[in-house]
C-alpha positions in Angstrom: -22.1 69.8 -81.7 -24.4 67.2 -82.9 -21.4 64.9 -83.3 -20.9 65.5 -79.4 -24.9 65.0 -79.1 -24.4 61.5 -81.2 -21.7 60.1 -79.5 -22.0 61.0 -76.1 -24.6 58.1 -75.0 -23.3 55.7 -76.6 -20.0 56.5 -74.3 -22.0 56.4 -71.2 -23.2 53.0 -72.5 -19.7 51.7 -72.7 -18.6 52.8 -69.4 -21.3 51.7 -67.6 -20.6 48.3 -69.3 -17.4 48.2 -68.6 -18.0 49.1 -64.4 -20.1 46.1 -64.7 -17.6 43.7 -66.1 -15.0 44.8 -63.8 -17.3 43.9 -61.3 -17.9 40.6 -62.4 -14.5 39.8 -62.6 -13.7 41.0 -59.4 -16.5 38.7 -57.8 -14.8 35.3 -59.7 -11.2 36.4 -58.3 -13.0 36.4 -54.8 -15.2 33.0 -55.7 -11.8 31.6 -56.8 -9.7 32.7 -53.5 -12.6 31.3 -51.6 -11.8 28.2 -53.2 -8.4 27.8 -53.2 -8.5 28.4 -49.6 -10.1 25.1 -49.3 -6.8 23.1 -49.1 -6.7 20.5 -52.2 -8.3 16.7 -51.3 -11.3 17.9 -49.4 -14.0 17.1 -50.4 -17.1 19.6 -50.9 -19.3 18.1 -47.8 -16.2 18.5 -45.8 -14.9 21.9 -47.3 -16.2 24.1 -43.8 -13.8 21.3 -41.5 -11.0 22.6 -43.3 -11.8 26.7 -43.4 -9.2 28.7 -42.8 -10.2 31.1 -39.4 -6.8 32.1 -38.5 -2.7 30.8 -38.7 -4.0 27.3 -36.8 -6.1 24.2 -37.3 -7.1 22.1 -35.1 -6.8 18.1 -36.5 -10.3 16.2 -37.3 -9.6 13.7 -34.0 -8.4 16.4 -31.5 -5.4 15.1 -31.4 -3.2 18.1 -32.1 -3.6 21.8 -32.9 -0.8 22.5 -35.6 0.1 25.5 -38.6 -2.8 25.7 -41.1 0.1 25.8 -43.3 0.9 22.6 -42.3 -1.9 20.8 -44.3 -0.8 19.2 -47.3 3.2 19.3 -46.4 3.3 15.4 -47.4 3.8 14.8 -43.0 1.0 13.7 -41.1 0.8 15.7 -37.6 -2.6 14.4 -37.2 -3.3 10.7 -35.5 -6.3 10.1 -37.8 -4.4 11.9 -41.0 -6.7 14.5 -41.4 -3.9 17.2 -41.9 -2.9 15.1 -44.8 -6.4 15.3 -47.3 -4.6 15.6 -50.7 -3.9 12.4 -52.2 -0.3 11.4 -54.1 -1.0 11.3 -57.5 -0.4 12.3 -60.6 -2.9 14.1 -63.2 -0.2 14.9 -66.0 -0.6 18.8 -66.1 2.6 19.4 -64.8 4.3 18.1 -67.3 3.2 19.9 -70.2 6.4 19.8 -72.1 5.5 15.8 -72.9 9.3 14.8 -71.8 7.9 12.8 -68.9 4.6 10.4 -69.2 3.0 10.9 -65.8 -0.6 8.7 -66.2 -3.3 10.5 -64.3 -4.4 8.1 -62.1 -5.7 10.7 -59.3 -9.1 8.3 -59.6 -7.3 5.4 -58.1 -5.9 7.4 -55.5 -8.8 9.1 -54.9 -10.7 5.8 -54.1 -7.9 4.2 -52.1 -8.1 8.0 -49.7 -12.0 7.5 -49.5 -11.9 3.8 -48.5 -9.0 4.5 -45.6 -11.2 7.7 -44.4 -14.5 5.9 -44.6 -12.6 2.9 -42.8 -11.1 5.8 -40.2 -14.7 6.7 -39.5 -15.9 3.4 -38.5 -13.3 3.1 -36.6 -13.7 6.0 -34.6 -17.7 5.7 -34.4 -17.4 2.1 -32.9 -14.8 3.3 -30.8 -16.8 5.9 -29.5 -19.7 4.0 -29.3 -17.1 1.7 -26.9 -16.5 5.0 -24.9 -20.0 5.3 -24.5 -20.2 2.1 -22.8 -17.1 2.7 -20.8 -18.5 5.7 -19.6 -21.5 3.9 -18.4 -19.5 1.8 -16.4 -17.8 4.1 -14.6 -20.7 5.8 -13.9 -22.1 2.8 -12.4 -18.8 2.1 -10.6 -19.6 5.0 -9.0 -22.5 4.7 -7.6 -21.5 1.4 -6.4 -18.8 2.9 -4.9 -20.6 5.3 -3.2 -23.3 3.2 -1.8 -20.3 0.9 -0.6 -18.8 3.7 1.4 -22.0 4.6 3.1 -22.4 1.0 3.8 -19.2 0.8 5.4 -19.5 4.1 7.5 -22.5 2.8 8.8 -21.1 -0.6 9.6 -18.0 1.4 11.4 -20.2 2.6 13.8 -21.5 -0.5 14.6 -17.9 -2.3 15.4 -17.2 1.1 17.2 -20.4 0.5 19.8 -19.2 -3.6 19.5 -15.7 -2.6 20.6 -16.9 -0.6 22.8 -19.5 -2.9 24.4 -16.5 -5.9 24.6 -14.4 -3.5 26.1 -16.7 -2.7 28.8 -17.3 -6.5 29.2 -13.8 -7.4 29.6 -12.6 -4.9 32.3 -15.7 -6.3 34.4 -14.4 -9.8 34.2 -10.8 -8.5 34.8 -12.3 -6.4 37.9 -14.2 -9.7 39.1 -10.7 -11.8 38.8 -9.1 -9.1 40.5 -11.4 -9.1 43.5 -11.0 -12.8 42.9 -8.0 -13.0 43.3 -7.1 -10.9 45.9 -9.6 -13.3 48.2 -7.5 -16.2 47.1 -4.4 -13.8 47.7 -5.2 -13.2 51.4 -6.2 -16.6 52.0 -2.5 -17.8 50.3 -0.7 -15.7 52.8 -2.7 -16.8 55.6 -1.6 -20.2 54.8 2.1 -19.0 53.8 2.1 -17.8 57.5 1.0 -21.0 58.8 3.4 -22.5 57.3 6.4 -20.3 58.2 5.3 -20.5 61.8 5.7 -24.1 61.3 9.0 -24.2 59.9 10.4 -21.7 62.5 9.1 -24.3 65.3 11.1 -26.8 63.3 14.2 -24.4 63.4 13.8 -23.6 66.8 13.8 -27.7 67.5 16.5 -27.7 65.4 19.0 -24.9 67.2 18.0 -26.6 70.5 19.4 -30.1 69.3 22.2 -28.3 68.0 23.0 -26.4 70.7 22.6 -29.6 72.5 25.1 -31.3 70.9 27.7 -28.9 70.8 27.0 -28.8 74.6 28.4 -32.5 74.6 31.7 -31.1 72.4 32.1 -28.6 74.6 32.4 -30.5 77.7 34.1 -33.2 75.7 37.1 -30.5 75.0 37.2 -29.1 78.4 37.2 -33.0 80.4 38.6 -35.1 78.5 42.2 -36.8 79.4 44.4 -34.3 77.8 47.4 -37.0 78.6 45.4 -39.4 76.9 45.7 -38.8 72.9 43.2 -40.1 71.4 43.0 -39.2 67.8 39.0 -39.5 67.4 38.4 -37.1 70.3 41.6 -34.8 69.1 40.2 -34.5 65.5 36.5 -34.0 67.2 37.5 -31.5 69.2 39.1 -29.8 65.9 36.5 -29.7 64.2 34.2 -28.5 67.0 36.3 -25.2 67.3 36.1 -25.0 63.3 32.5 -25.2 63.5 31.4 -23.0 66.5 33.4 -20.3 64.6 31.5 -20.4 61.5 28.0 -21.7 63.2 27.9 -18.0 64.9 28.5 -16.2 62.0 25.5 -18.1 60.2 23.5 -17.4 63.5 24.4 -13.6 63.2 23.4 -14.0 59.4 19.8 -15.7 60.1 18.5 -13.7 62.8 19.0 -9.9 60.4 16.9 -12.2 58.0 14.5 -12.5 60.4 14.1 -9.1 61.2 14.4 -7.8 57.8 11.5 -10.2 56.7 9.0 -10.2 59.9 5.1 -10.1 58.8 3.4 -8.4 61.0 0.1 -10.4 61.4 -1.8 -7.5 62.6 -0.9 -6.0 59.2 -2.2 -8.8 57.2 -5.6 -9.0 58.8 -6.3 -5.6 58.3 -5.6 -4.3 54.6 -6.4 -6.1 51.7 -3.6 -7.2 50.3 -2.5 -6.7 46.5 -1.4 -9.8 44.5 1.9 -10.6 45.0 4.6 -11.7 42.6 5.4 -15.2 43.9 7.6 -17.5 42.0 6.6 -20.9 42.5 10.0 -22.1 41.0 12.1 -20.7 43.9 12.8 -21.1 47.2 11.0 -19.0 49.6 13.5 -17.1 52.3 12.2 -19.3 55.0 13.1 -22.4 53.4 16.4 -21.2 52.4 16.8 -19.8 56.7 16.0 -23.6 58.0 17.5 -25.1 54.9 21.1 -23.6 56.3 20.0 -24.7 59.4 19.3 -27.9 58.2 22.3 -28.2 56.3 24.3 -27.6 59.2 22.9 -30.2 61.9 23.6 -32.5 59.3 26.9 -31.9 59.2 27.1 -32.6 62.7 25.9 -35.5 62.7 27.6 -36.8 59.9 31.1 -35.3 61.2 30.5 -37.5 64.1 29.2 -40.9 62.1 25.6 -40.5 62.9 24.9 -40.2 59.6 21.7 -42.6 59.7 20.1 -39.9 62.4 20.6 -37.1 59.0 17.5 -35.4 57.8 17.0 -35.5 54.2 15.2 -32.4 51.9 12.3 -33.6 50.1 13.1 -32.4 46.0 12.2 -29.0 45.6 9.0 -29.0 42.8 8.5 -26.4 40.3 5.8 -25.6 38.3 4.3 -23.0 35.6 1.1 -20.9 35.9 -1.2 -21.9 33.2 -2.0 -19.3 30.2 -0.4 -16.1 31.9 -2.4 -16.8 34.8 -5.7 -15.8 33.1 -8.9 -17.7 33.9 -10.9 -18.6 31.2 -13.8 -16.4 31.5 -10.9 -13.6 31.1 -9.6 -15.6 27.8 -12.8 -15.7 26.5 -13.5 -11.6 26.9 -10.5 -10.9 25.3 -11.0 -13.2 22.1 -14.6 -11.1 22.2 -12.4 -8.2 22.3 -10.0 -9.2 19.8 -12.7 -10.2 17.3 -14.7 -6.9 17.5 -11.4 -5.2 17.4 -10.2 -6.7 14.0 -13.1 -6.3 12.2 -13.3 -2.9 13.0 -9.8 -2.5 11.5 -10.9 -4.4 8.5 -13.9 -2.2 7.9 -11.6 1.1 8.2 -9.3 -0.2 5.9 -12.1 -1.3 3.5 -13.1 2.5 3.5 -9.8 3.6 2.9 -9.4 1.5 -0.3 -13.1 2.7 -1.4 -11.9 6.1 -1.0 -8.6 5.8 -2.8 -11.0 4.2 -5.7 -12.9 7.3 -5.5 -9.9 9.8 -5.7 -8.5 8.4 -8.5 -8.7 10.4 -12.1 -10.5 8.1 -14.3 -10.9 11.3 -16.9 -13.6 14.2 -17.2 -16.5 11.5 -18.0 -15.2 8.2 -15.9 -14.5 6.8 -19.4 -11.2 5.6 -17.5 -12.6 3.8 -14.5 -13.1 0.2 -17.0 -9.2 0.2 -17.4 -8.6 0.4 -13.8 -6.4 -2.8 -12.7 -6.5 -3.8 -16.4 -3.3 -5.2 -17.8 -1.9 -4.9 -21.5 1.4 -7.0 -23.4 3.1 -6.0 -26.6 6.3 -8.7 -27.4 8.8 -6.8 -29.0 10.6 -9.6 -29.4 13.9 -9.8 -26.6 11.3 -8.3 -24.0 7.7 -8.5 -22.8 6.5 -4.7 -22.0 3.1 -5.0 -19.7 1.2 -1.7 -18.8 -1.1 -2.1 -15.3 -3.3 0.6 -16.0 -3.4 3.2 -12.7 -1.3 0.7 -11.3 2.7 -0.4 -12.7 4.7 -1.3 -15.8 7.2 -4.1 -16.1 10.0 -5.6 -18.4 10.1 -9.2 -18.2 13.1 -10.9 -20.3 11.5 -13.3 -23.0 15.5 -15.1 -22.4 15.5 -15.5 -19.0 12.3 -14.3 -18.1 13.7 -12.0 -15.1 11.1 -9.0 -14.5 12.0 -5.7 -14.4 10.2 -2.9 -12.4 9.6 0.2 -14.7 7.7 2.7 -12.5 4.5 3.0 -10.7 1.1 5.3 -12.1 2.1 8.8 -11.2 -0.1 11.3 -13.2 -1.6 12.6 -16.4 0.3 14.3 -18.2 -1.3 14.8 -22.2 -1.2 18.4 -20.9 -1.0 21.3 -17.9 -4.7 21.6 -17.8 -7.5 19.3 -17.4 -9.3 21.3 -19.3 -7.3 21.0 -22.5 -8.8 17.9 -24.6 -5.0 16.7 -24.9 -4.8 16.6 -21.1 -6.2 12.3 -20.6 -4.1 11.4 -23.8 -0.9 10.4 -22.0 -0.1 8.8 -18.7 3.3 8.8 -16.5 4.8 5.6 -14.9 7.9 6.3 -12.4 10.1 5.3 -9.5 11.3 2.0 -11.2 13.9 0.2 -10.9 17.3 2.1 -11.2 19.6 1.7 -14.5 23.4 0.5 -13.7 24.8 3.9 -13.6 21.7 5.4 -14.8 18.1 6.9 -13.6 15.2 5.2 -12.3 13.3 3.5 -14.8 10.2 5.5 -15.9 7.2 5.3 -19.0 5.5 7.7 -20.8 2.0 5.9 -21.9 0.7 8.1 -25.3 -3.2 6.7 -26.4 -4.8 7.2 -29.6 -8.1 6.1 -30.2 -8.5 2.5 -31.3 -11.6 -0.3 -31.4 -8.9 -2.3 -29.0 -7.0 -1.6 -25.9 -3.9 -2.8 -27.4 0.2 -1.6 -27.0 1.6 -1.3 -30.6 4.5 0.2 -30.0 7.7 0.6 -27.3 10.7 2.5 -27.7 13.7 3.7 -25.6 14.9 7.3 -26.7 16.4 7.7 -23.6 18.3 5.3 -21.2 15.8 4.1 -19.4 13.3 6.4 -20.0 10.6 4.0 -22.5 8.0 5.3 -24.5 5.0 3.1 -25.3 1.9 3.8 -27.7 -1.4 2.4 -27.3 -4.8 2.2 -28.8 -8.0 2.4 -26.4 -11.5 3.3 -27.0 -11.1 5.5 -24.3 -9.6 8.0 -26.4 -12.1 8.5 -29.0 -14.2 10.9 -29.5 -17.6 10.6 -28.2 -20.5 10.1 -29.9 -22.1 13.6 -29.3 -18.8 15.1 -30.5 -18.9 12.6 -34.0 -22.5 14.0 -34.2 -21.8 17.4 -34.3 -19.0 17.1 -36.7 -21.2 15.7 -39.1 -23.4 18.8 -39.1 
């Protein structure tokens, strides 16, 4: 018993040490998993960028979400590198047997991995600080933009109410001509009626000497010596039957003309009468009824040798209205209108360009709107690419210097959403030119973020399907995002 009474606190002792060493054992083993979850090559001030908060993790840039195991595999997934902290090199432990000499020179490395990630951070703070600028920009574009459409609109409306005004203007000048010209219309046929009146007195002469002389012919043939052949009066007497036959079949002719085109003078006086369609260059139907008549008293005559008595046409005269017709007060309304009319399609069009401006996707912050129109080169030695940003892409020979059409701007396509970061990191060029027994030409445009906007690389995977790289500050991160990384 007193053995037990010695003893037994001194066992208490020793079990209540030995909870208290397991316990601080147990506390290192979790200290020391802590740390080893720290991927190797961070360094402390950076240790809760690298935390492990699930199976992903998401690269320093934004550039790409990948496997947390993927950190450290000796492949960078990461633009910037960042998936890539642990440095090459060699500290010796491993090769404790002493067959292999492996010099630690982890220092060296160490330093070269600092300089490139302190160079990759002023590179990405003075390309964000470029965003930043860019962004302004297209802010201000904007704005300008804006204030140019509302100038516009309101400038529309004025070249509406000018258009309008000309218009108005112009069909009073045509309704003055009109009334115009119907005056000098009704006076024309007036004198078109003296005239015709005229010329039918002149046909009516005309018929009566006719029928005078083929009075003579006809008592010619019916008393002259028919024992007596003469062949002046024989072949006179011919062609007197040859040309009564054919004289009253023109006759029957001329007077349905004359019916068919009476004006009734009655008629005339008492309507006003519309313009009519009169071509100068012709013949009127008069002229052409005593011209026949004309034609054939001359032949008379000249059938009997009395060609000195035969009446001769005057040369018909043609002429050409001058400028459609159109006075120039009439002219000069519709250049008003004309004007007024143009430079309200040049203002509409101005707004639709404006508007197109507008509707394009220059990213979620305008950072995009500076590179608008913007045009970038890479040789890569047998061609020239060239990127039009939001406009085309070409392939010009550096041989023969023959361009080749690649594709127009289409979308986005860095992702589905807008609202994944990835989403303004890639752009899509189609509809170009069509391969020989291939697809249209097309380009896939993948940014990184870069102090210049520069291509630095072009390849073709596919047949005709080209892939170009390029750096732009438009990319970067911005400079409230580098801010709270540092924290």
């Amino acid at each position: 018993m007193v053995y037990k009474r010695l003893f037994t606190p001194i066992k208490s002792n020793l079990t209540f040490g030995l909870l208290i060493l397991n316990l601080i054992v147990f506390l290192s083993v979790l200290v020391h998993a802590g740390q080893n979850n720290i991927p190797k090559g961070v360094a402390k001030s950076d240790a809760h960028l690298y935390e492990k908060k699930g199976s992903t993790w998401k690269c320093l840039d934004g550039s790409a979400t990948i496997e947390y195991e993927a950190i450290n595999d000796d492949y960078c997934d990461c633009a910037d590198g960042s998936d890539e902290p642990e440095p090459e090199c060699c500290d010796g432990s491993d090769e404790y047997d002493g067959k292999i000499e492996c010099p630690n020179d982890c220092e060296k490395v160490g330093a070269e991995y600092r300089r490139h990630a302190e160079q990759l951070a002023k590179m990405r703070a003075k390309g964000a600080q470029i965003k930043s600028e860019y962004i302004e920009y297209g802010k201000k574009s904007k704005q300008q933009l804006e204030s140019e459409l509302n100038r516009l609109k309101t400038l529309l409306e004025a070249t509406k109410i000018r258009v309008a005004e000309r218009e108005v203007a112009l069909k009073k000048v045509q309704e003055k001509e009109k009334a115009e010209s119907k005056t000098k219309d009704h006076i024309r046929i007036q004198k078109y009626q003296v005239k015709i009146r005229t010329l039918r007195e002149r046909e009516e002469r005309l018929r009566e000497q006719i029928d005078t002389l083929l009075n003579i012919l006809k008592d010619m043939k019916k008393d002259h010596n028919q024992n007596y052949h003469d062949m002046a009066v024989k072949a006179a007497i011919k062609g007197y039957d040859e040309f009564v036959e054919e004289y009253e079949r023109e006759m029957e002719e001329n007077m349905e003309f004359d019916q068919e085109d009476e004006i009734d003078e009655e008629e005339v006086k008492g309507e006003e009468p519309q313009a009519p369609e009169i071509e100068t260059s012709l013949p009127s139907l008069s002229e052409r009824i005593s011209g026949a008549l004309l034609d054939v008293y001359n032949d008379i005559l000249e059938t009997f040798g009395l060609s000195e008595y035969v009446i001769r046409k005057p040369e018909q005269q043609y002429s050409r209205p001058s400028d459609g017709g159109k006075s120039k007060e009439v002219i000069a309304a519709y250049d008003a209108y004309d004007e007024a009319e143009e430079e309200k399609r040049k203002v509409e069009n101005d707004i639709t360009e404006v508007n197109k401006k507008l509707e394009k996707d220059y990213g979620t912050q305008l950072e995009f709107a500076k590179l608008d129109g913007e045009c970038f080169s890479h040789d890569a030695k047998d061609y020239t690419y060239t990127i039009c940003m939001f406009d085309k892409a070409t392939q010009k020979s550096n041989k023969d210097h023959v361009s080749t059409h690649l594709g127009y701007f289409e979308k986005w396509i860095g992702a589905e959403s807008k609202e994944d970061d990835k989403y303004y990191t890639a752009q899509l060029y189609t509809c170009g030119t069509r391969c020989w027994n291939g697809p249209e030409r097309s380009v896939k445009l993948y940014l990184e973020c870069g102090i210049e906007n520069k291509i630095f690389s072009v390849a073709e995977p596919e047949k005709c399907e080209y892939i170009m790289k390029m750096t732009t500050p438009a990319v970067c991160p911005s400079i409230e995002k580098l801010n709270h990384e540092e924290l």
